[in-house]
Residue, then its C-alpha position, 0 to 999 in steps of 0.5 A: x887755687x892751683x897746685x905747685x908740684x915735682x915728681x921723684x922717679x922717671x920710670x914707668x909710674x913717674x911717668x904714669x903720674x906725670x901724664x896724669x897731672x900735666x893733662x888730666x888733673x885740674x889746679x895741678x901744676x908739674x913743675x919739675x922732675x927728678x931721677x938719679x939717671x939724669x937722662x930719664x928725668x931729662x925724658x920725661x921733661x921733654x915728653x910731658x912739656x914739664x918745665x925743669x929737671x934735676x937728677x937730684x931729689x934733694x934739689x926739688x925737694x927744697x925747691x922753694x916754688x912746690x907745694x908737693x912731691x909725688x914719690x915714684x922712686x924705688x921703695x928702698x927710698x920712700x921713707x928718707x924721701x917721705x921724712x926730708x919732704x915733710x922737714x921741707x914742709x912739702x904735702x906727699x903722695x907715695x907710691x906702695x909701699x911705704x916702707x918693708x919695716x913697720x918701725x921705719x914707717x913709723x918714723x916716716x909718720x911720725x915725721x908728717x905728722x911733726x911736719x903738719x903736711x899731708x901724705x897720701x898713699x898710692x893705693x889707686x885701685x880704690x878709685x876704679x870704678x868698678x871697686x867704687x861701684x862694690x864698695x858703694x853695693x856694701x855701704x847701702x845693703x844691696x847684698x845684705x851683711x856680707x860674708x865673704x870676700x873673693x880677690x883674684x889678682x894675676x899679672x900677665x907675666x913675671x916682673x924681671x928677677x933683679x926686681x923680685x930681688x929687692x921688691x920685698x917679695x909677691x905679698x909686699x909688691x903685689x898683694x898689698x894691693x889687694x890687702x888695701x882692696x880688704x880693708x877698703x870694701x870690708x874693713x880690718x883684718x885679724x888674721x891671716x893663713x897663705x900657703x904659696x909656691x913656685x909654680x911659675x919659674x923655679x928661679x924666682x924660689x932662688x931669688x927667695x919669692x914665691x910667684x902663686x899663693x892663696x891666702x885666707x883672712x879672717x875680718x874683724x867683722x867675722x867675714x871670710x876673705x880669699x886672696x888668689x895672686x898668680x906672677x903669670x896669666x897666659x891669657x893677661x891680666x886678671x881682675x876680679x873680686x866677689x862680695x857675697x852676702x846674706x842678701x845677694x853678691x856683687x862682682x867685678x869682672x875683667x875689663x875688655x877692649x871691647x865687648x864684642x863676642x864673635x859666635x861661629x859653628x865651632x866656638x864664641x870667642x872675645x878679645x882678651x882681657x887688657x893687657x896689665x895695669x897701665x891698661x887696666x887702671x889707667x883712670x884711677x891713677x888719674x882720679x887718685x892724683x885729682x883727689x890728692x890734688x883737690x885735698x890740698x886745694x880745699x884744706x881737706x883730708x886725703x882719701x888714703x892716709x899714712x896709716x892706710x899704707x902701714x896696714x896692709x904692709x903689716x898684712x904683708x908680714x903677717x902673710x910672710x910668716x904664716x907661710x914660713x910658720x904654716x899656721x894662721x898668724x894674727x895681725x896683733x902678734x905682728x904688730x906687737x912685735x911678737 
């Protein structure tokens, strides 16, 4: 059974996707795509040999010959895209975050589960194949019961300021991945202590955000979490994660172009890390679009669901007001509204 779907947003991950399900995902048909900026719609079309365009959202979305929309818009319109979809009878895959309010993700859930449709939150580092291979060393024992968790997550330079302007700030846009990554290798969090700053560039504190923070978690489990995030990294990008247990570790390291180390009198040197994420977890987009696709296929369950998208948004306000409070805050007083 194939897959009927349209694309929301032309930009970088619109185009991501778009490469994904026209080459790589089997069943998926990308039938049309939408951008507000006609000509970028009008882009991706011809570079990916979709076969129609609209610089409406509304116009695909009611299109009688989909199946699904995948939203890669900005995330200031996730939640109306999500609830107009779900009224069209539509599955969903939305991009990260949801929603910055807690209530409008609400809205939007409650709007899915009315529909009877599915959603999938993109949360793509799931599927990489190192953190596959961590979650798999937890589940089967291999390094006993786990006691704390370390996620180091820095990006190779600064996204540009009009974007940290309206992106809900380093622990909505950035960090929530790695509060999915918690969840995902050692499940719910109760609380959470960050302390952060601007070390980078003083212009990203005059737009309101931070661009280095560490953030401690407490697990309900009683495991230790560290989360490092750094905006700039001269040396590229920086991915890794450490599980440590009562029987051993397991780790993830950076992925290289390749694994050549050059040894001379004066130094081993190597390649540099790959470069950002496009590079990095390239195939988990790919996999993430696959699984979504073989859910609505099968009639089964997405592997990340709406209410996998709202925890790691409530992580994120729990983060945002231990900083400003300079205490550990409780997921619990955030969610009720404390």
């Amino acid at each position: 059974m194939s897959i009927s779907l349209g694309i929301i947003g032309a930009g970088r991950i619109g185009r991501v996707h778009a490469s994904a399900l026209t080459a790589r995902v089997p069943g998926a048909k990308l039938l049309a795509i939408a951008d507000v900026f006609a000509d970028s719609a009008r882009a991706a079309a011809r570079d990916f040999s979709i076969p129609d365009y609209t610089a409406d959202p509304g116009e695909l979305i009611n299109s009688g010959a989909l199946d699904a929309v995948v939203i890669c818009s900005s995330t200031d319109t996730h939640v109306r895209f999500i609830r107009e979809a779900a009224a069209a009878g539509k599955h969903i895959f939305c991009e990260k975050p949801i929603d910055q309010d807690l209530a409008a993700i609400d809205r939007a859930l409650a709007a899915v589960a009315d529909a009877g449709v599915q959603l999938q939150i993109g949360f793509n580092r799931r599927f990489d194949a190192n953190h596959l291979r961590l979650k798999r060393a937890i589940e089967a024992g291999e390094i006993g019961v786990p006691h704390t968790l370390t996620i180091i997550s820095r990006d190779p330079a600064p996204p540009p300021l009009d974007y940290i302007k309206v992106s809900g700030g380093l622990m909505m846009d950035m960090m929530i991945h790695d509060f999915d990554m918690c969840r995902y290798l050692l499940g719910e969090v109760s609380e959470i202590f960050a302390m952060a700053d601007c070390l980078v560039d003083p212009a990203i504190g005059a737009a309101g955000d931070i661009d280095t923070a560490k953030v401690l978690l407490r697990f309900e489990n009683g495991a230790l979490g560290t989360i490092e995030n750094s905006r700039q990294t001269v040396y590229g990008y920086d991915q890794r994660v450490e599980v440590f247990g009562s029987g051993g570790a397991a780790s993830s390291a950076n992925v290289y172009p390749d694994q050549v180390t050059i040894s001379s009198a004066e130094s081993l040197r190597r390649s540099l890390p790959l470069h950002f994420f496009l590079e990095r977890y390239y195939e988990s987009y790919v996999t993430e679009m696959r699984l979504f696709v073989e859910a609505l296929a099968q009639d089964k369950a997405v592997p990340v669901t709406g209410e996998d998208g709202r925890v790691p948004v409530l992580m994120a306000l729990a983060g945002m007001r231990s900083l400003c409070e300079r205490r550990p805050v409780k997921l619990a007083e955030v969610a009720a509204g404390a």
